[in-house]
MDTraj code that builds the backbone (N, CA, C; nanometers):
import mdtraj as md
import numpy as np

residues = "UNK UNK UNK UNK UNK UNK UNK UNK UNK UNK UNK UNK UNK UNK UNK UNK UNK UNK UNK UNK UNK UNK UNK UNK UNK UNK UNK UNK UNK UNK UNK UNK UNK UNK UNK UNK UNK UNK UNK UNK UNK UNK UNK UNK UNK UNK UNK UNK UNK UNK UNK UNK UNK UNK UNK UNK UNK UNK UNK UNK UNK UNK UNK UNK UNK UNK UNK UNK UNK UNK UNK UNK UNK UNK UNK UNK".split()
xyz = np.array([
    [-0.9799, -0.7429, -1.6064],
    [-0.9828, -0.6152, -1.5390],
    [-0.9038, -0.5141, -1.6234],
    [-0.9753, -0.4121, -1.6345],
    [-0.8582, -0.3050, -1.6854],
    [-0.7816, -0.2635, -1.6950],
    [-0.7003, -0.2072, -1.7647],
    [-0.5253, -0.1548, -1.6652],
    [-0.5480, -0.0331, -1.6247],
    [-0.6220, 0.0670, -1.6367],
    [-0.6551, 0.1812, -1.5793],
    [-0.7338, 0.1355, -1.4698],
    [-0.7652, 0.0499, -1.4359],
    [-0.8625, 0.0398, -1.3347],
    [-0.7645, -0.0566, -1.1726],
    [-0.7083, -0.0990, -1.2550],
    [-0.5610, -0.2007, -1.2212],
    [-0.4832, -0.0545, -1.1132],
    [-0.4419, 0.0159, -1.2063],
    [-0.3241, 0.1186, -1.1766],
    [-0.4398, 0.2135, -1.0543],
    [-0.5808, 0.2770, -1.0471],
    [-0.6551, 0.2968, -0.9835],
    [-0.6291, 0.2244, -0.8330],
    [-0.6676, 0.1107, -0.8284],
    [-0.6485, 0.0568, -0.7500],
    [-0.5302, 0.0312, -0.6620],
    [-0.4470, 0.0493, -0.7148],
    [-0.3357, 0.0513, -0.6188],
    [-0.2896, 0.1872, -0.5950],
    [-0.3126, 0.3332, -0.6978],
    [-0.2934, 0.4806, -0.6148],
    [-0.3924, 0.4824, -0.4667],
    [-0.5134, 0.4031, -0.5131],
    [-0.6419, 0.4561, -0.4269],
    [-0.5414, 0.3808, -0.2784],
    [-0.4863, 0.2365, -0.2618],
    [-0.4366, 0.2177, -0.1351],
    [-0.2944, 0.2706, -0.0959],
    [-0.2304, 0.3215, -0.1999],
    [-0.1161, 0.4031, -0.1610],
    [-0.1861, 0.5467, -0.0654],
    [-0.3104, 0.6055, -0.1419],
    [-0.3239, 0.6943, -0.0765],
    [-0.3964, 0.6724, 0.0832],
    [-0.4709, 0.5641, 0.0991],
    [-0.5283, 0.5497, 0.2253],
    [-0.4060, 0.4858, 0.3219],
    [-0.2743, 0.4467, 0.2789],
    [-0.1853, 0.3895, 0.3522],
    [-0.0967, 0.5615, 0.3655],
    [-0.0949, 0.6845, 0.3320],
    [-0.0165, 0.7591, 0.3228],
    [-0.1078, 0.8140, 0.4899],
    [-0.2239, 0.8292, 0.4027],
    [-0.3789, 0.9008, 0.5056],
    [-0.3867, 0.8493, 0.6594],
    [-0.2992, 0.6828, 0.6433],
    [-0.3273, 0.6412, 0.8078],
    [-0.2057, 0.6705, 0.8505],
    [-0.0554, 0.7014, 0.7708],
    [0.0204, 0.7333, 0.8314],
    [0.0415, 0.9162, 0.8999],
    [-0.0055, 0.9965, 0.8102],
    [-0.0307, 1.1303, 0.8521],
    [-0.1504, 1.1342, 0.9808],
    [-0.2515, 1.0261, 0.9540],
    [-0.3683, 1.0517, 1.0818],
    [-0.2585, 0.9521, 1.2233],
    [-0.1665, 0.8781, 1.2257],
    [-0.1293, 0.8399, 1.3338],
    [0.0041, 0.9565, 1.3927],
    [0.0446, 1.0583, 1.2871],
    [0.1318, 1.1635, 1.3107],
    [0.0557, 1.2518, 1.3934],
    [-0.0635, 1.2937, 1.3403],
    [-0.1290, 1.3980, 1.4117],
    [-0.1929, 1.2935, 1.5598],
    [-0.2289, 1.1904, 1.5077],
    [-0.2653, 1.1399, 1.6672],
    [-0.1648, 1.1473, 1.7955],
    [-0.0233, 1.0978, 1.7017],
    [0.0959, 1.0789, 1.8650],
    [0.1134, 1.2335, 1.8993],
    [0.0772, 1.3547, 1.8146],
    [0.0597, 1.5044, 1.8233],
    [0.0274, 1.5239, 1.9154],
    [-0.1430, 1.5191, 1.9061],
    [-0.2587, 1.5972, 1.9673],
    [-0.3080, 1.4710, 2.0831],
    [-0.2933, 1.3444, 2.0566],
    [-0.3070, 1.2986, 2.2229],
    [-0.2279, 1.2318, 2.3289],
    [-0.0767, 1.2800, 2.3109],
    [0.0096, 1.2888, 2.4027],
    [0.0013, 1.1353, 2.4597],
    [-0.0207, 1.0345, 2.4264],
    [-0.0411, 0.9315, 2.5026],
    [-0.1777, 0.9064, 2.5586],
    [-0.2569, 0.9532, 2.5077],
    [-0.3384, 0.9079, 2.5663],
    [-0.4663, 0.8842, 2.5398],
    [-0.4124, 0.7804, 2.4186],
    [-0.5717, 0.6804, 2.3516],
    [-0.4832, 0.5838, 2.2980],
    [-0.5453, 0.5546, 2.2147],
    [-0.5011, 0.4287, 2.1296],
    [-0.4956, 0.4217, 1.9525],
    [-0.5453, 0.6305, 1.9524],
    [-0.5678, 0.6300, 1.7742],
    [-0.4367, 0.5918, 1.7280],
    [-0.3495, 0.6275, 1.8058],
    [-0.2135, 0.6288, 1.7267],
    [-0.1885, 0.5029, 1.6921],
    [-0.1765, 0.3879, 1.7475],
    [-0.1617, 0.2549, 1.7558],
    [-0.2672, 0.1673, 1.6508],
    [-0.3920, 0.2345, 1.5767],
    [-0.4867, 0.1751, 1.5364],
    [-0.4728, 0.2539, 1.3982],
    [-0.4314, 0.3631, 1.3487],
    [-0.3986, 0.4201, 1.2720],
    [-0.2554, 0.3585, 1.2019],
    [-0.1408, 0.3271, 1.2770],
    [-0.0341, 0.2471, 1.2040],
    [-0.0469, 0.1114, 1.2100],
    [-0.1157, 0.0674, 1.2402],
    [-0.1677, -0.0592, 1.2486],
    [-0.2516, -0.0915, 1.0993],
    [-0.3613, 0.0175, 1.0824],
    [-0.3836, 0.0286, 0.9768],
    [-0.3275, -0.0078, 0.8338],
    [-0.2439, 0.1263, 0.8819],
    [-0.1357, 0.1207, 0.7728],
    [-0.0702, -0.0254, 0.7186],
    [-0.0255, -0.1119, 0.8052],
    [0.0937, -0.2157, 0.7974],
    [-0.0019, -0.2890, 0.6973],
    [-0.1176, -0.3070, 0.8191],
    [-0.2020, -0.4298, 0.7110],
    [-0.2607, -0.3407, 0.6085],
    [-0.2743, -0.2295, 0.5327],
    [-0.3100, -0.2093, 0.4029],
    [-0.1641, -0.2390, 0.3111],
    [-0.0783, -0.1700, 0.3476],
    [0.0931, -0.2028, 0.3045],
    [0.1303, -0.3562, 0.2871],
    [0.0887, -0.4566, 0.3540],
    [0.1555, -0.5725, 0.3621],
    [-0.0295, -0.6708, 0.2697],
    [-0.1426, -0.6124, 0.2566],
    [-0.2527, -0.6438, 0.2128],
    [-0.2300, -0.5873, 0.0285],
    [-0.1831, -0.4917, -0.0003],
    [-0.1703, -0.4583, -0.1166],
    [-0.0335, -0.5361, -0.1879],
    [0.0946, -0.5958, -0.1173],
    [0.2051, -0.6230, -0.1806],
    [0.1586, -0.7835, -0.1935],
    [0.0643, -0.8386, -0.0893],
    [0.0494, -0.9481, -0.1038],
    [-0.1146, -0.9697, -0.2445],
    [-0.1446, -0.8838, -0.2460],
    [-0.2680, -0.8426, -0.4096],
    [-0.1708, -0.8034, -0.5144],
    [-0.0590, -0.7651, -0.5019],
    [0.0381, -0.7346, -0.6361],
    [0.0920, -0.9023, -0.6634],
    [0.1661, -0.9477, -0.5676],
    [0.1963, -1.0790, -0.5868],
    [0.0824, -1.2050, -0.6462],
    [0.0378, -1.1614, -0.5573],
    [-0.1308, -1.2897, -0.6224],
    [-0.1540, -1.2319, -0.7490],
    [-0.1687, -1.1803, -0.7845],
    [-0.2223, -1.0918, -0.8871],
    [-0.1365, -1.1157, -1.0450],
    [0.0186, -1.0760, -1.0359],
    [0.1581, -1.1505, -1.0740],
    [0.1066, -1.3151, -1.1028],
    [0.1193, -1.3804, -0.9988],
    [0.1228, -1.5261, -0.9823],
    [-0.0235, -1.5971, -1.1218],
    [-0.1414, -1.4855, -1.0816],
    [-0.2165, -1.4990, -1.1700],
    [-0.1982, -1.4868, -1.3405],
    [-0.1465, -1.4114, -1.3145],
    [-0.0946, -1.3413, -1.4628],
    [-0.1797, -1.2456, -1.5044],
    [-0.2794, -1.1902, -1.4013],
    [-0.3282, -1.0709, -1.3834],
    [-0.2413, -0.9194, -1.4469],
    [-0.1552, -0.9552, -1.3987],
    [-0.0581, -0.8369, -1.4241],
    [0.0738, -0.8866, -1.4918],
    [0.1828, -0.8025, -1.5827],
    [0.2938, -0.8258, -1.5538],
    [0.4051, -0.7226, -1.5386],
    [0.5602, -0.7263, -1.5231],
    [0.5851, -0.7047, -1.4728],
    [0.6963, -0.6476, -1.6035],
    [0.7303, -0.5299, -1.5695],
    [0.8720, -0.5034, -1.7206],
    [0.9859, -0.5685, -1.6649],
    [1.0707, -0.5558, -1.7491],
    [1.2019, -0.5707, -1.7486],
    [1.2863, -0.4378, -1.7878],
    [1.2853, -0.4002, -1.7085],
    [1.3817, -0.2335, -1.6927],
    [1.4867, -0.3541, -1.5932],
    [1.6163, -0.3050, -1.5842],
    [1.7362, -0.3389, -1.5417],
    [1.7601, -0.4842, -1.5430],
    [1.6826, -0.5821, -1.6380],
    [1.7370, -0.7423, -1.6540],
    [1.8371, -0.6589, -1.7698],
    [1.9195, -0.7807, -1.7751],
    [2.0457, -0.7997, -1.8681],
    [1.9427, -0.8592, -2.0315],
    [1.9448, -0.7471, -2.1297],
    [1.8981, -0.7849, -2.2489],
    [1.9455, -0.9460, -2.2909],
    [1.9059, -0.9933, -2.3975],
    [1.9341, -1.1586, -2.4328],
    [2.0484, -1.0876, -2.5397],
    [2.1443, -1.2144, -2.5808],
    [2.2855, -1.1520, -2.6501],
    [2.2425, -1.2633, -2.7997],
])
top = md.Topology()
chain = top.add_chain()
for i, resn in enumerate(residues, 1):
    res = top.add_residue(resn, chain, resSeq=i)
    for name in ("N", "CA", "C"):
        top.add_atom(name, md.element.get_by_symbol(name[0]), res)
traj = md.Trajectory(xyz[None], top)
């Protein structure tokens, strides 16, 4: 897989996890209690949030991806 296509893929669910959190803001807004968008909208969210960290990990584990070393202790 690509790495541009790699890095794609995970803006594209950052942005639909941002999209269900702003659509469950305007839901607890505009229907005062009284549906269920709000609840199905952060719900959303969790499982795209907890669906994408668990595709970074698999992904890692694969060796799909890796990972820098910004703040390990250099070798002496």
């Amino acid at each position: 897989m690509n790495h541009s296509l790699k890095t794609l893929f995970v803006i594209a669910v950052l942005i639909a996890i941002v999209w269900n959190l702003g659509a469950g803001l305007y839901y607890m807004l505009v229907d005062k209690g009284g549906s269920r968008r709000t609840v199905n909208a952060l719900t959303r969210r969790i499982v795209l949030s907890v669906g994408l960290i668990l595709a970074i990990i698999f992904a890692a584990w694969m060796g799909w991806i890796d990972f820098h070393s910004v703040g390990s202790n250099p070798p002496r």
